[in-house]
C-alpha angles and dihedrals in degrees: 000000000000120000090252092068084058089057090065094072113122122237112289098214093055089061108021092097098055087041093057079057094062129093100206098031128090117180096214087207089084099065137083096258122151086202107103096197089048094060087072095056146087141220108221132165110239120218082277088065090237123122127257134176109238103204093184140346132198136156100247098044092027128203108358099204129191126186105237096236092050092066087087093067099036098054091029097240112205106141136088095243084049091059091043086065092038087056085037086051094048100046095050096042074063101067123093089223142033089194119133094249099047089048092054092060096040099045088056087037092065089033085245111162121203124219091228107049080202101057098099093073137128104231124248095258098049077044092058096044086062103062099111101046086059093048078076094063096024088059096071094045099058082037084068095033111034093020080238143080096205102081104129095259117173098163143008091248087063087052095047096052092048087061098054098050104023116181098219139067096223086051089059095047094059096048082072089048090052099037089058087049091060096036098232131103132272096251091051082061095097092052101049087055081054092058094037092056097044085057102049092040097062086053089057100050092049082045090053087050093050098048094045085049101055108062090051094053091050088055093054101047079056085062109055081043093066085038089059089045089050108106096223103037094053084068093067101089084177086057092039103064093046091056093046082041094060109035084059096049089046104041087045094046088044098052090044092051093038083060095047091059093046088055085058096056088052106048093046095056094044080054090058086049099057102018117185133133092269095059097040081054094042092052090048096051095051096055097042086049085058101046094085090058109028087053090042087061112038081051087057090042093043089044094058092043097038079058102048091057098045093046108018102024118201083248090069118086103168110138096210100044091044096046089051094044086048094040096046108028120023091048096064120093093007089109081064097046090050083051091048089050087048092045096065120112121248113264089219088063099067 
């Protein structure tokens, strides 16, 4: 690959926000590289769930991939700062995830530090979408505060500035109510709803995901139902045991992750119930101690069905085209997304 097809990279800033939304993309121009060309790149997971750097992508010359480990050999690497973002690259093409959240963890992790503290973030728009996924964790907080959940909310940042400056006496009477239950004092308030809202955040984006994720599953379970009902393709042993192969992997690593989330959703209202700096703590530290695997997950399942509706498409019902996609591709990487699900810890040991 010459210099000039780097050159065709688009623009990173115009596509860096949606990029920090993705689970399977890392815009490589948020990270500490000496590399110039590789600040226009970007780490992906390819349908294999294996990662790749993308060093530029258009719709005419298409998706421009490099191995990890053969960077050394395209940008000539010879220097000690060269080997510093080979050893960056590898330990990153590593990861299950290139979500915010799993980022966050493996990146400190690996005492990485980025050039811009507020990379990690989901943009404003990913922020907004989820609105209604937060109204579920904003509610008990103006219930303690304002004795009500209707107050007109649209982001955390609204919520947070209504508790530093509340209109109303008995609102501020229950901010240092709130503020002894949690053990902290009344001007760390703010900070405790930031943190509040960063966790919770992160909840509501893998719930998004995953329920973004399910229906399509389910579609495509349907599908390799009506291909095992299909005359000719039953036939197919070969056929036959994938699908069996896979109906079992995804039904087993949805349920399990389906039951993850329900236990979040516990544990966070029986925290509101009984609401005190040690519970607050607990809940946090259960679902930060998730983010790696269930991210890791939902990037290997979004991956497979992002791939079957770009390649395969649910309009297509040819038997043929849909039983080779399925024999060949979607197979590939479930057994590690079934190891990423098993992986993760119980929620009963935290």
């Amino acid at each position: 690959m010459s210099s000039a097809a780097v050159q065709q990279v688009e623009n990173p800033e115009s596509t860096t926000d949606l990029d920090m939304d993705s689970l399977h993309i890392l815009p490589l121009s948020i990270l500490p590289l000496s590399t110039t060309g590789l600040k226009h790149a970007r780490l992906i997971k390819n349908l294999h769930f294996q990662s790749v750097i993308e060093i530029y992508k258009d719709e005419k010359s298409g998706s421009g991939q490099i191995a990890p480990d053969a960077l050394k050999t395209h940008f000539r690497w010879e220097s000690a700062e060269d080997f510093e973002d080979q050893r960056l690259i590898e330990h990153l093409a590593r990861l299950n995830s290139y979500d915010v959240y799993s980022l966050r963890i493996e990146l400190r992790r690996a005492g990485i530090e980025l050039e811009e503290v507020d990379a990690l973030k989901l943009s404003e728009a990913k922020q907004a979408e989820l609105t209604e996924y937060m109204r579920v964790f904003t509610s008990p907080l103006l219930a303690q505060v304002y004795g009500d959940s209707d107050a007109n909310i649209e982001n955390f940042d609204q919520l947070i500035g209504m508790f530093s400056n509340p209109d109303k006496d008995s609102a501020i009477r229950n901010l240092r109510t709130l503020a002894k239950k949690l053990e902290i004092d009344i001007m760390a308030v703010p900070e405790f709803l930031e943190e509040y809202a960063d966790i919770f955040l992160s909840l509501a984006y893998y719930k998004n995901c995953l329920d973004d994720l399910i229906p399509k599953i389910g579609r495509f379970i349907e599908v390799m139902d009506d291909l095992e009902g299909n005359f000719h393709m039953r036939r197919d042993p070969i056929l036959m045991n994938v699908c069996g192969f896979l109906r079992e992997r995804l039904n087993d690593v949805t349920a399990s992750l389906t039951g993850r989330f329900e236990s979040f959703d516990r544990h966070s209202k029986d925290m509101w119930n009984n609401l005190n700096g040690e519970s607050f703590r607990r809940v946090r530290k259960m679902i930060e101690s998730h983010h790696t695997t269930v991210g890791g997950v939902l990037c290997g399942l979004s991956l497979k069905m992002d791939a079957w509706e770009r390649e395969v498409g649910w309009k297509n019902d040819s038997p043929i085209k849909r039983s080779e996609f399925i024999a060949t591709q979607m197979r590939s990487g479930i057994n590690r997304i079934q190891e990423i699900e098993d992986s993760a810890p119980a929620v009963s040991d935290i």
